[in-house]
Backbone bond lengths (Angstrom), bond angles and torsions (degrees), N, CA, C in turn:
res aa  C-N    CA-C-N  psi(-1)  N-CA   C-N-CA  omega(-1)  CA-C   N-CA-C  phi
1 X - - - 1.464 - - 1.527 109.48 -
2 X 1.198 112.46 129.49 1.342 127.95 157.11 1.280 134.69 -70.15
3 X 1.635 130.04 148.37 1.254 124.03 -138.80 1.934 93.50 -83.43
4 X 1.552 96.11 -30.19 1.480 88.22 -166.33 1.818 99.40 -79.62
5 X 1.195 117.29 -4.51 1.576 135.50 -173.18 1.737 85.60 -77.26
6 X 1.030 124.24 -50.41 1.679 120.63 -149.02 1.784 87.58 -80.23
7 X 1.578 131.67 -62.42 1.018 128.85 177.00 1.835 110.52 -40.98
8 X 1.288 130.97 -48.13 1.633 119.62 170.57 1.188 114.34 -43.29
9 X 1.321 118.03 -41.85 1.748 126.05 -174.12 1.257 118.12 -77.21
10 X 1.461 107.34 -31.30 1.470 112.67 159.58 1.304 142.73 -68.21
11 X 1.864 107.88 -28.59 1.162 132.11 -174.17 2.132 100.39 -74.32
12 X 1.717 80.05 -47.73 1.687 80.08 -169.07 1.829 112.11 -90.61
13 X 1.687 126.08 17.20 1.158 146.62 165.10 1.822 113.00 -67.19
14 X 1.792 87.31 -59.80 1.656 113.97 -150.68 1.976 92.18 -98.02
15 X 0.995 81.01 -29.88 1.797 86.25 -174.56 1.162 139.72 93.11
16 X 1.198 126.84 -177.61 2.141 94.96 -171.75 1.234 110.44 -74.53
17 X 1.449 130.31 -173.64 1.204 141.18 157.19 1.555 121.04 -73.63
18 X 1.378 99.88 141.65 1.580 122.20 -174.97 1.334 107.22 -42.03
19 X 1.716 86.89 -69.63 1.717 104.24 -151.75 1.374 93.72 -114.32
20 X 1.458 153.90 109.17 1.131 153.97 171.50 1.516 106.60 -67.58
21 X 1.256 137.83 -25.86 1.299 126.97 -150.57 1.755 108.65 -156.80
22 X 0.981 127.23 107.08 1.558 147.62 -129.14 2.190 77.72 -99.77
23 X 1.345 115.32 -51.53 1.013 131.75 -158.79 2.211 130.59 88.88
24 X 1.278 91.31 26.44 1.112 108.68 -179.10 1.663 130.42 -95.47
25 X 1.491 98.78 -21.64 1.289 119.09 165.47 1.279 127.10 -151.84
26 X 1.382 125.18 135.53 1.825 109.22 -170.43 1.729 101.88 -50.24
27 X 1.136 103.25 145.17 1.862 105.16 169.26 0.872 111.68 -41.86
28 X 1.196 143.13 -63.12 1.867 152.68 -153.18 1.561 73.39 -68.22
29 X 1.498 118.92 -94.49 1.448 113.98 -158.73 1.453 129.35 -20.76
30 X 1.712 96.69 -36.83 1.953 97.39 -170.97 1.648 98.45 -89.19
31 X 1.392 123.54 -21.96 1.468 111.14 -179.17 1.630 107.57 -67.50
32 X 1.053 108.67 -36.42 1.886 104.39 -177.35 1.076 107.46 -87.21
33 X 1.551 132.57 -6.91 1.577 137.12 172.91 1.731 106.51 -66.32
34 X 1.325 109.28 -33.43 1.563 123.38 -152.67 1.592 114.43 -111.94
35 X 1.413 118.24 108.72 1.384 131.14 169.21 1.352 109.79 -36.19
36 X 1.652 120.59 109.92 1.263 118.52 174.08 0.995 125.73 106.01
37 X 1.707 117.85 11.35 1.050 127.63 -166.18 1.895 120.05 -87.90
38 X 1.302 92.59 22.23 1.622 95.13 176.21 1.031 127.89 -97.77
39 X 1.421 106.38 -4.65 1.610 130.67 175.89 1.696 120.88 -90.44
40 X 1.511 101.34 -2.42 1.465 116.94 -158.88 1.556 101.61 -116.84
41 X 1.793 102.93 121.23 1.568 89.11 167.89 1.813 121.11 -65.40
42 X 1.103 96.25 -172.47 1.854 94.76 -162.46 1.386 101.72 -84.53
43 X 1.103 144.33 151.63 1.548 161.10 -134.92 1.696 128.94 7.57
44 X 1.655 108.27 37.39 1.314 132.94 -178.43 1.399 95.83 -49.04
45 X 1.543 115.49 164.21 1.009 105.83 162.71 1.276 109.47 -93.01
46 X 1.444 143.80 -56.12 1.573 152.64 -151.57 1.525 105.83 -142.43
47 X 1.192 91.06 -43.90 1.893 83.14 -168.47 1.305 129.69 -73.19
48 X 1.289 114.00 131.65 1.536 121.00 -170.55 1.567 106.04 151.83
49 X 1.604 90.29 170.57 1.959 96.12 -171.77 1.444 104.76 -48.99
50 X 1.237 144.61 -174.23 1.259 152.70 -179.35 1.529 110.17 -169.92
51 X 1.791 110.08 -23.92 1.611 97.78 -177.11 1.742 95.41 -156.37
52 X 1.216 146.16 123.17 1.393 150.70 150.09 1.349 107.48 115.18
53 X 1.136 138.73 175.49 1.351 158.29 -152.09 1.815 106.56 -78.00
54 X 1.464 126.15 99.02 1.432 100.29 175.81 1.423 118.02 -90.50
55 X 1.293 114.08 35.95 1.593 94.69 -159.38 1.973 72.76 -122.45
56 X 1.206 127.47 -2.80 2.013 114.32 160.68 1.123 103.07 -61.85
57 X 1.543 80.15 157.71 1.740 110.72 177.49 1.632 89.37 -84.53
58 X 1.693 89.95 126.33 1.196 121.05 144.88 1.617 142.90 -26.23
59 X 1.422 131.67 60.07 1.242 114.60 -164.76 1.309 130.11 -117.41
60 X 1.450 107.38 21.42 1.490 118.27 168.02 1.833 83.89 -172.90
61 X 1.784 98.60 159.40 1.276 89.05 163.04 1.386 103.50 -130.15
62 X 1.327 132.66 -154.79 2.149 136.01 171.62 1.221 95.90 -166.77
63 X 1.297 111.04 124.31 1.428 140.92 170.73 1.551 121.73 -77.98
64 X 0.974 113.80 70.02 1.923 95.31 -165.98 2.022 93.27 -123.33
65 X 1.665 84.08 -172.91 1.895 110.50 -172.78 1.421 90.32 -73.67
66 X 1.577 127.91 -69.07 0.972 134.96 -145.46 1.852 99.03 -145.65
67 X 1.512 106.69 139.16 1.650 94.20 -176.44 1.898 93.46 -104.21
68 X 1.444 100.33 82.55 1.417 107.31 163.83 1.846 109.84 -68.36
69 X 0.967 106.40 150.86 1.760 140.23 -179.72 1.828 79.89 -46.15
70 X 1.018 114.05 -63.40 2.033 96.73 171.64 1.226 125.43 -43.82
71 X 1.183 117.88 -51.50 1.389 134.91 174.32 1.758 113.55 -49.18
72 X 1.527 113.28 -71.63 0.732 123.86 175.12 2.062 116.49 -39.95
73 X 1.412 86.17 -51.51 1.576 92.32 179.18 1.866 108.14 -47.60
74 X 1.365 104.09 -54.36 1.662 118.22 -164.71 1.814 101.34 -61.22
75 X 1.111 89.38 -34.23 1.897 96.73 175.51 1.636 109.63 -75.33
76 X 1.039 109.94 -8.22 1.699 97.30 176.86 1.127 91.91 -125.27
77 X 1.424 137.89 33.80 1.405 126.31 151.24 1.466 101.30 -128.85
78 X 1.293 122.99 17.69 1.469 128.26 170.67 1.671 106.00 -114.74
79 X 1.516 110.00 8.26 1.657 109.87 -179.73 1.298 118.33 53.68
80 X 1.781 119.39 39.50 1.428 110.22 172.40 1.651 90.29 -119.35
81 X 1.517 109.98 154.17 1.548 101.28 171.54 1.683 103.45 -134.03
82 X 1.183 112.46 28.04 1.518 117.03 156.01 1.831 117.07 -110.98
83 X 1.166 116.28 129.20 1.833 118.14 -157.69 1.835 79.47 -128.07
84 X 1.185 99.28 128.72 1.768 116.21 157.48 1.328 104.21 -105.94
85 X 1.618 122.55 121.93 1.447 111.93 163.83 1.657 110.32 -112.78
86 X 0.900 122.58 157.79 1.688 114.14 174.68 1.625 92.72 -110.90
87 X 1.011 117.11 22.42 2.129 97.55 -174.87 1.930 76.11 -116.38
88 X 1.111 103.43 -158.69 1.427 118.25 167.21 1.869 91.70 -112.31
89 X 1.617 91.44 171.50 1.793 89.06 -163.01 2.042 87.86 -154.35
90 X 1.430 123.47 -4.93 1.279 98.97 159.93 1.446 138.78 -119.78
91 X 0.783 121.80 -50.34 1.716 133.56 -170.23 1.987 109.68 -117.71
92 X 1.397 105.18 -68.66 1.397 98.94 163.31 1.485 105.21 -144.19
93 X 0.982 133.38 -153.35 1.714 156.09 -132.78 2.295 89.66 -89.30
94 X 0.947 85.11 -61.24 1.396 90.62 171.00 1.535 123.53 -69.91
95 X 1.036 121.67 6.19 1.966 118.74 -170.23 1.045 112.00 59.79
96 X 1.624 139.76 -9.80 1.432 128.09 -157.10 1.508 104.46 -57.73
97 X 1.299 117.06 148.58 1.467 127.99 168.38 1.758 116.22 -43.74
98 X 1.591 101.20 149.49 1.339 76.26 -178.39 1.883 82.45 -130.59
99 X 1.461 100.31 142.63 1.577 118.62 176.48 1.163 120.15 -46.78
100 X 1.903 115.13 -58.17 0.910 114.21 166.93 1.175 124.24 -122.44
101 X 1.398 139.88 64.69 1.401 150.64 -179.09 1.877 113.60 -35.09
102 X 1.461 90.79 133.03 1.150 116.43 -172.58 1.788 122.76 -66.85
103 X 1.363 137.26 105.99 1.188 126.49 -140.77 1.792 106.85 -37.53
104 X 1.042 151.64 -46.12 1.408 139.34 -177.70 1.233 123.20 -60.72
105 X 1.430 108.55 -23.87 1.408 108.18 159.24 1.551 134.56 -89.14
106 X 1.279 100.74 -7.08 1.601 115.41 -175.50 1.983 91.45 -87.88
107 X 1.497 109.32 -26.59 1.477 83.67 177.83 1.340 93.43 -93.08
108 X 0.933 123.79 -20.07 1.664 107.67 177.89 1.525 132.00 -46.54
109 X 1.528 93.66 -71.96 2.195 88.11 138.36 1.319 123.79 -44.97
110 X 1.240 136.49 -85.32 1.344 120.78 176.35 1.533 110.38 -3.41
111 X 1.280 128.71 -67.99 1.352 135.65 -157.96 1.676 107.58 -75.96
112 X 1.240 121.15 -41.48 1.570 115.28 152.75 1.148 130.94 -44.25
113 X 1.450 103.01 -44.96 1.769 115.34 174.46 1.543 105.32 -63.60
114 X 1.084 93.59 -63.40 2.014 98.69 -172.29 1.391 89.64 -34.44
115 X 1.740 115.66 -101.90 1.220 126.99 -166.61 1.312 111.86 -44.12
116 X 1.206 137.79 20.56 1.532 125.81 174.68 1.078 133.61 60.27
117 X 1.016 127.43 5.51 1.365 135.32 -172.90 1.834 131.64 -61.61
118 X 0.953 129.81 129.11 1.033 109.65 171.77 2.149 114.57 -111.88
119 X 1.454 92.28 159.39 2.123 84.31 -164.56 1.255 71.61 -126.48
120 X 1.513 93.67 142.90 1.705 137.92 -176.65 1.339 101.63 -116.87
121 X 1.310 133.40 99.92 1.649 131.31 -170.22 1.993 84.39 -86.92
122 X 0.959 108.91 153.85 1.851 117.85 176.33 1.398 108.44 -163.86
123 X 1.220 109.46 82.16 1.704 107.45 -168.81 1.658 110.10 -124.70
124 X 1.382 103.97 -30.12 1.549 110.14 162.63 1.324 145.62 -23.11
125 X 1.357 137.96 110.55 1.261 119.41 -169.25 1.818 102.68 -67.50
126 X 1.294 94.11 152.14 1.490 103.50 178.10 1.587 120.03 -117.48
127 X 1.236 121.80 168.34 1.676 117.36 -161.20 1.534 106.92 -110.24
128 X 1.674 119.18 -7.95 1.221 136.52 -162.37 1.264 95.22 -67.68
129 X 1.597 124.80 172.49 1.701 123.12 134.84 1.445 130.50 -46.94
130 X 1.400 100.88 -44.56 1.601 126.14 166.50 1.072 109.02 -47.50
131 X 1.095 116.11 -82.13 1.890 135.82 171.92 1.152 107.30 -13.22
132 X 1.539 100.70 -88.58 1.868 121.85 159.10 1.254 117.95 -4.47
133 X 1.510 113.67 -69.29 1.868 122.57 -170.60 1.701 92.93 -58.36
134 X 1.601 114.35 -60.42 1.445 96.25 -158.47 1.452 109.41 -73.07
135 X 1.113 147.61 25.45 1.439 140.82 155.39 1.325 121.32 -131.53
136 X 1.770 103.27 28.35 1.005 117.37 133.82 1.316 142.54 -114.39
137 X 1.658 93.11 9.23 1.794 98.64 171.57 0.888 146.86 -63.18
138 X 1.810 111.37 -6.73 1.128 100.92 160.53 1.790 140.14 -83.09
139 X 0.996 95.84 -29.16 1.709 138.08 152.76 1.840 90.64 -25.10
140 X 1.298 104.03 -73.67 1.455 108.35 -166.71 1.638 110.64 -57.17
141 X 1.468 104.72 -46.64 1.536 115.67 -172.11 1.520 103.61 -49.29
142 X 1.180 118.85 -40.63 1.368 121.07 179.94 1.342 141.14 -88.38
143 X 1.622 86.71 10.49 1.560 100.80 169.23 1.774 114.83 114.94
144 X 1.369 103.79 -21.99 1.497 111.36 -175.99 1.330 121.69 -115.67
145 X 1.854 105.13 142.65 1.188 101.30 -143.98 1.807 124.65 -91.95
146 X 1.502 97.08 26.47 1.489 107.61 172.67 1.479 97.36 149.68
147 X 1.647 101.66 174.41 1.712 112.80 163.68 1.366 105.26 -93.92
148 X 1.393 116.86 164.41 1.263 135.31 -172.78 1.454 106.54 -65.11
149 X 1.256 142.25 130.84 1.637 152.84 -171.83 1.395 114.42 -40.36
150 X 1.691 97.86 -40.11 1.571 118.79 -166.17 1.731 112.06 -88.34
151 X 1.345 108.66 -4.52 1.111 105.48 -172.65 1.630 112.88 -95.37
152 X 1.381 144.24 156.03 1.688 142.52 -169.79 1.281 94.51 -120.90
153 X 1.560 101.06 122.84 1.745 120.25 -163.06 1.472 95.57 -74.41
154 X 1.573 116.83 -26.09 1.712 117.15 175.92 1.791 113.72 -64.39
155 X 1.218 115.17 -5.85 1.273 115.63 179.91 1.400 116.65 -131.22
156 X 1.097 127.88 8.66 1.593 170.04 160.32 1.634 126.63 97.81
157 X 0.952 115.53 172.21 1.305 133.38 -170.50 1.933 111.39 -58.99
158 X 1.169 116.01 115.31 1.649 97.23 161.14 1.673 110.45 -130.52
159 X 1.328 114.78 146.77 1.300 134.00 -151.76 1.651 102.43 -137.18
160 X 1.399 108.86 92.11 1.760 112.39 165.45 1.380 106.89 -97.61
161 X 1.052 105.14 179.17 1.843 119.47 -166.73 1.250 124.43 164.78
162 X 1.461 109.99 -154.94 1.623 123.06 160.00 1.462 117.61 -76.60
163 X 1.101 116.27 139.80 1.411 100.80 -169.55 1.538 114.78 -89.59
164 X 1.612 108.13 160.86 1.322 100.30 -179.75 1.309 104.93 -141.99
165 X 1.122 121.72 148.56 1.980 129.33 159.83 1.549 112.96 -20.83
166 X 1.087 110.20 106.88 2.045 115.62 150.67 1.172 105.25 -25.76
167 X 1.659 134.02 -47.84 1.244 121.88 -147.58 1.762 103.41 -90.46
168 X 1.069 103.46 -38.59 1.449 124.93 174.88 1.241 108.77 -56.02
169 X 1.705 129.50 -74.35 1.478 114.55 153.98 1.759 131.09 -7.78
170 X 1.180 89.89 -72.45 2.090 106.57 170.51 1.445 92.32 -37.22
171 X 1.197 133.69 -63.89 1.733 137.45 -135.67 1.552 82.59 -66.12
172 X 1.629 105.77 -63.61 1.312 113.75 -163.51 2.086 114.27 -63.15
173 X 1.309 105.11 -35.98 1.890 88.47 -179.11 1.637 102.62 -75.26
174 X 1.580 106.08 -28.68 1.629 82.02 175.36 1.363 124.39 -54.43
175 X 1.444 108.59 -49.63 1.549 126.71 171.62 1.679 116.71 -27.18
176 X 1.430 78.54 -70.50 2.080 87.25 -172.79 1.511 117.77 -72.21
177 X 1.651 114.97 -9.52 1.120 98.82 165.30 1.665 128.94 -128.99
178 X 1.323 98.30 8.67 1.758 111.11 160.81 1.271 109.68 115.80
179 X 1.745 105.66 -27.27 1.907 128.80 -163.80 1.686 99.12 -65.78
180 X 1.195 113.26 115.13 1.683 123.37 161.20 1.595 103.40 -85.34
181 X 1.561 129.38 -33.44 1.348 130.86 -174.82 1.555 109.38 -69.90
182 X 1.092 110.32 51.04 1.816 98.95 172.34 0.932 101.51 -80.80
183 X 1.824 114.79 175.42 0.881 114.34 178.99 1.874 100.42 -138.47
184 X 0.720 132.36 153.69 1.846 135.66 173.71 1.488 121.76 -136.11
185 X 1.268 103.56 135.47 1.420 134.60 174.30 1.554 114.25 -125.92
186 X 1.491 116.65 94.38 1.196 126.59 -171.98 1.748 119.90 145.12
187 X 1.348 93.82 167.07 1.695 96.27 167.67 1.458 127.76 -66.74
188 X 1.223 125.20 112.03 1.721 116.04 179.72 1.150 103.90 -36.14
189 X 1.488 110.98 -57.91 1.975 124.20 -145.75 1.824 109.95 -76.40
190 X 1.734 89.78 -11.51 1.437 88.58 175.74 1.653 118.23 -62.53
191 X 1.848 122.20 178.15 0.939 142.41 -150.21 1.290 107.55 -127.51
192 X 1.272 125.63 104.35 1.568 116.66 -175.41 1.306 118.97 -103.10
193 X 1.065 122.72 133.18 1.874 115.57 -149.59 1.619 84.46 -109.41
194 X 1.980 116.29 -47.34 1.447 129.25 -159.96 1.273 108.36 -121.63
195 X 1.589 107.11 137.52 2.403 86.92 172.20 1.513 65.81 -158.11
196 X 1.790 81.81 167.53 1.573 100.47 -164.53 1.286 91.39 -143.35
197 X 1.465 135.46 155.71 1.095 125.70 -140.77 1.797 91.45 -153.58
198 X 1.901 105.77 119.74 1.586 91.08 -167.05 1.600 84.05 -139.02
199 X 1.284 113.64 109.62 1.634 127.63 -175.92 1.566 101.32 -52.09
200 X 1.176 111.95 -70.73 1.937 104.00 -174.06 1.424 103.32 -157.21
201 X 1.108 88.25 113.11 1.727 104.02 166.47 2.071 99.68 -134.81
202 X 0.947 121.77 150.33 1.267 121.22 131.35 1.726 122.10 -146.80
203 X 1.037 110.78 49.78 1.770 123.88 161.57 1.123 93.12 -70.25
204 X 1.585 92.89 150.94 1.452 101.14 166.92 1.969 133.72 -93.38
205 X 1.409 88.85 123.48 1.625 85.21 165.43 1.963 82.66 113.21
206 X 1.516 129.63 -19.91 1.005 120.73 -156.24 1.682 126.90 -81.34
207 X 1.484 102.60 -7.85 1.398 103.71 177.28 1.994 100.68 -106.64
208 X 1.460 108.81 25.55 1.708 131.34 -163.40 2.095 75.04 -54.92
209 X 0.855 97.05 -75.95 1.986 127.78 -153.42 1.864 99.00 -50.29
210 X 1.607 112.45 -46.29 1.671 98.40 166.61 1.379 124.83 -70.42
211 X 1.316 113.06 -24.58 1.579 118.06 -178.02 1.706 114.04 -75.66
212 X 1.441 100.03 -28.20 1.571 88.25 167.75 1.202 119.11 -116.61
213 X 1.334 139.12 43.97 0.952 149.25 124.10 1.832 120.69 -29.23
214 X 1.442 110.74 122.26 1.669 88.76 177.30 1.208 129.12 -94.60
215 X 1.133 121.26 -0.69 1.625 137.46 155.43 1.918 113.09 -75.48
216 X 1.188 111.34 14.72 1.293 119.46 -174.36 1.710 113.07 -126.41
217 X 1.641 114.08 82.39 1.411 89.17 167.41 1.539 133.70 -99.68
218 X 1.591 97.52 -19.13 1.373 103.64 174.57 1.827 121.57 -89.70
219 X 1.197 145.81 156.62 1.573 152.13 -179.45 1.108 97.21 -120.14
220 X 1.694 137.45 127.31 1.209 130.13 170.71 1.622 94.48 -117.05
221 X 1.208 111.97 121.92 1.757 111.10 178.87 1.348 123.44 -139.74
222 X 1.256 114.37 173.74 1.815 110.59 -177.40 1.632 91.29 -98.14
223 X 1.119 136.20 -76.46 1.378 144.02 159.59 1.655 138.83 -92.65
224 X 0.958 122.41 162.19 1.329 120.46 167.13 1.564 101.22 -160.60
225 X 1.924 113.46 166.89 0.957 128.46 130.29 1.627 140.13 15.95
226 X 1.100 131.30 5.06 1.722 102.84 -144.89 1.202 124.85 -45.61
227 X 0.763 123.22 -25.58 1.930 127.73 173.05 1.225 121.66 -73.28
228 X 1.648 108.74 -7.76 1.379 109.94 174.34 1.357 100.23 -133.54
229 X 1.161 144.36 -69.99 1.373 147.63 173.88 1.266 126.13 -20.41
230 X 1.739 100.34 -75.29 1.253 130.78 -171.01 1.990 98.32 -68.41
231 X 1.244 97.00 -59.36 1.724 92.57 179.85 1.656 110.62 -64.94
232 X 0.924 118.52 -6.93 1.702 122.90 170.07 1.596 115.72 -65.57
233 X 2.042 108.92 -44.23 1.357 136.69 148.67 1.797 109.01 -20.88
234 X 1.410 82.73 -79.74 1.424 75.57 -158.91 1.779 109.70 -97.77
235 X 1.096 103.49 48.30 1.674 89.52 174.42 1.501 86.84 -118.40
236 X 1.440 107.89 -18.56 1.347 107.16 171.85 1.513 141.16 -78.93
237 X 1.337 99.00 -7.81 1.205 129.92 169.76 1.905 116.03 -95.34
238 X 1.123 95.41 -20.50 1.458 115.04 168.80 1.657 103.70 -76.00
239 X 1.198 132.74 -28.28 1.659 135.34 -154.69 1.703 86.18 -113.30
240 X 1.472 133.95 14.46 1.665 115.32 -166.11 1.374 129.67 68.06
241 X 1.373 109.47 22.43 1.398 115.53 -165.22 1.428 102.44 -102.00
242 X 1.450 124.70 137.39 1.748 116.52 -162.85 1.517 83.27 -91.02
243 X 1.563 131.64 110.98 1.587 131.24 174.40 1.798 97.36 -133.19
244 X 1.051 112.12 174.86 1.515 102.86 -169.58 1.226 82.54 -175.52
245 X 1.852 139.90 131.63 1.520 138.17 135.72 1.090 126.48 -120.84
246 X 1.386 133.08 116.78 0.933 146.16 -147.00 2.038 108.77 -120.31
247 X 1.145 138.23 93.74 1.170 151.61 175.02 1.467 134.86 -85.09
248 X 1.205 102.49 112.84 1.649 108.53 -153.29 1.608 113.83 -126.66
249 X 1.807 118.66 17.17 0.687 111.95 -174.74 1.527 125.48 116.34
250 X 1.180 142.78 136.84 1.416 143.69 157.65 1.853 120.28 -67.09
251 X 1.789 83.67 -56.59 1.652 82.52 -175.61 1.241 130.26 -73.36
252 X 1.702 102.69 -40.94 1.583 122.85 156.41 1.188 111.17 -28.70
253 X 1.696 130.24 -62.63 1.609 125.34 -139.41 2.147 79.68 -90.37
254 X 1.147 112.60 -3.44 1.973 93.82 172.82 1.539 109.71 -106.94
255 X 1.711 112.51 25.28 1.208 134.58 153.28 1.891 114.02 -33.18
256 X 1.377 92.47 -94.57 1.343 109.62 162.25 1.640 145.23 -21.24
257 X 1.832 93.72 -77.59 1.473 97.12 146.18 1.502 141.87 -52.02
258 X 1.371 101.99 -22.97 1.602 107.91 168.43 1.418 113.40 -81.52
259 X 1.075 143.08 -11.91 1.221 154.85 145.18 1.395 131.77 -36.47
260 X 1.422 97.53 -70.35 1.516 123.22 151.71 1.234 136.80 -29.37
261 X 1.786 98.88 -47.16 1.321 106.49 -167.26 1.679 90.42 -109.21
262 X 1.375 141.99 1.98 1.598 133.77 150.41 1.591 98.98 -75.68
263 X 1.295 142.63 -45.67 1.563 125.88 178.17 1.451 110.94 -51.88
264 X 1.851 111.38 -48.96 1.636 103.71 -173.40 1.624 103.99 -67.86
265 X 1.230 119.98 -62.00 1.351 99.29 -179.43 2.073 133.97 -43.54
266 X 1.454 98.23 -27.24 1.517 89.76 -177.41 1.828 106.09 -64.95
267 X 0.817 124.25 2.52 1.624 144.50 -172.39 1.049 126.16 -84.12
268 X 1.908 105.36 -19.85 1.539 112.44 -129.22 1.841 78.90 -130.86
269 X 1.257 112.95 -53.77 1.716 121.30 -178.48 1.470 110.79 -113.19
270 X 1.471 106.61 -169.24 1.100 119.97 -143.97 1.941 94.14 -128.47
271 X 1.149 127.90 -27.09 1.016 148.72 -153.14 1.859 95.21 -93.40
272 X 1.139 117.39 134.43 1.509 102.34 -171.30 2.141 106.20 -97.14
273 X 1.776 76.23 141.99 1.504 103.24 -171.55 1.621 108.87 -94.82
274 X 1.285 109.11 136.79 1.604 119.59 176.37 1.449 101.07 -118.07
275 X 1.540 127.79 154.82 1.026 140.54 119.38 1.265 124.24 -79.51
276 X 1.539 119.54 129.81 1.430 132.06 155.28 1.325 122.11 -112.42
277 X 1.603 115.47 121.95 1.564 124.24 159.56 1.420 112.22 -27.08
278 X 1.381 108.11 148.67 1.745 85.74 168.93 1.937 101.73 -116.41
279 X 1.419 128.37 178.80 0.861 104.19 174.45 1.587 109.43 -93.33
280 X 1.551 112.37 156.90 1.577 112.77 -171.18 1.833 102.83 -98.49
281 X 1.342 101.24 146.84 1.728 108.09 -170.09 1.385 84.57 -64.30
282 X 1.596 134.38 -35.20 1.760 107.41 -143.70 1.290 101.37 -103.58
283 X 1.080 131.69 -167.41 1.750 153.13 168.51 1.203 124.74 -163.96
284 X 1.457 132.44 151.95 1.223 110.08 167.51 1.569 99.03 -85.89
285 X 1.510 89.53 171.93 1.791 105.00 176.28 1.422 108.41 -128.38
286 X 1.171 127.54 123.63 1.326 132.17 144.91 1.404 148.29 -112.38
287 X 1.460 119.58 147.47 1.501 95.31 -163.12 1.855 104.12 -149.92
């Protein structure tokens, strides 16, 4: 199987994409902006080759958050030269090429090139059942048993229920996704009836529409704003408003889903599948 062979099987597995068009660049414009774009139907949002040859045979693949320069390394000493990342892994948020890359990234390519590799970005929400499960794994990792039917995973996740403890939540995303660097805005002891769950955005004003939602008190996110987001949090919490945001990371919260989507694929081929951790930018520090 071929690399651009494994992405068809994937496309028509997981199912199309949600949201085709982010609104950040005309489609045509961002497909010729973006390394790899021949593998990508026309106004995708992310997914598609981004770095090495997709038309090799397939002979190992690695499942990870992000294909950091670690990653990458551990994958060419595990003899696979196909890498799925769900984070972005070159220049910025989008993969676009960069003209003149900054020496860590110029060996970073280098080291794709050498080892051959080709990177499969797959971060898209999908419309499948398949699709569905893996962008809801994190949801699951933490105990709950999906987002609501009605809700579009391209505009994020919301999750009502039984309610449970803020603090308890925390215990659990640190848990399921490795991240000790959280961060919180809110009452521990509070009661979260609603949380809505938005992997990585930080535009501004863009997670405005889940936070005021009134079935929504908790935000589970990789980034945001602080001057707009985060202070949106607590001014609202300043007025009696039960709001709570809790931040755990970008790469961390595609912990889960990357998980997910190395079990469905070992299912899917023949070629053996790894998951790799990726490493996380934050830590705590103490001193």
């Amino acid at each position: 199987m071929r690399g651009h062979e494994l992405f068809d099987l994937i496309q028509r597995g997981l199912g199309p994409e949600l949201n085709r068009h982010r609104g950040i660049d005309a489609p045509a414009r961002r497909d010729t902006a973006i390394a790899g774009g021949s593998y990508r139907a026309p106004g995708t949002l992310v997914d598609g080759f981004r770095a090495g040859d997709g038309d090799s045979e397939v002979r190992g693949i690695v499942v990870c958050a992000r294909a950091s320069t670690a990653v990458l390394k551990r994958a060419g000493e595990l003899g696979a030269n196909l890498v799925i990342s769900r984070q972005a892994f070159l220049g910025d948020s989008q993969d676009r090429p960069v003209s003149k890359p900054e020496p860590a990234l110029t060996e970073k390519l280098a080291l794709i090139e050498r080892q051959g590799f080709a990177v499969l970005r797959l971060q898209d929400p999908r419309s499948g059942k398949a699709g569905r499960a893996i962008t809801d794994a994190l949801l699951r990792a933490i105990g709950l048993p999906g987002a609501k039917t009605a809700a579009n995973p391209a505009s994020g996740l919301i999750h009502t229920g039984a309610p449970a403890q803020l603090s308890e939540l925390v215990r659990r995303v640190k848990s399921a996704t490795g991240s000790a660097a959280v961060r919180l805005i809110g009452d521990p002891a509070m009661m979260v009836r609603g949380l809505a769950l938005a992997t990585e955005t930080n535009r501004p004003n863009a997670l405005a529409p889940l936070l005021a939602r009134s079935d929504v008190d908790l935000l589970i996110a990789g980034e945001v704003h602080e001057t707009e987001t985060a202070a949106y949090v607590m001014d609202a919490i300043a007025l009696g408003r039960p709001k709570a945001l809790l931040l755990a990371g970008s790469i961390a919260l595609e912990e889960p889903p990357a998980r997910a989507l190395a079990d469905w694929l070992k299912g899917q081929v023949s070629v053996p599948v790894t998951l790799l951790r990726s490493d996380l930018p934050l830590g705590e520090v103490a001193f």
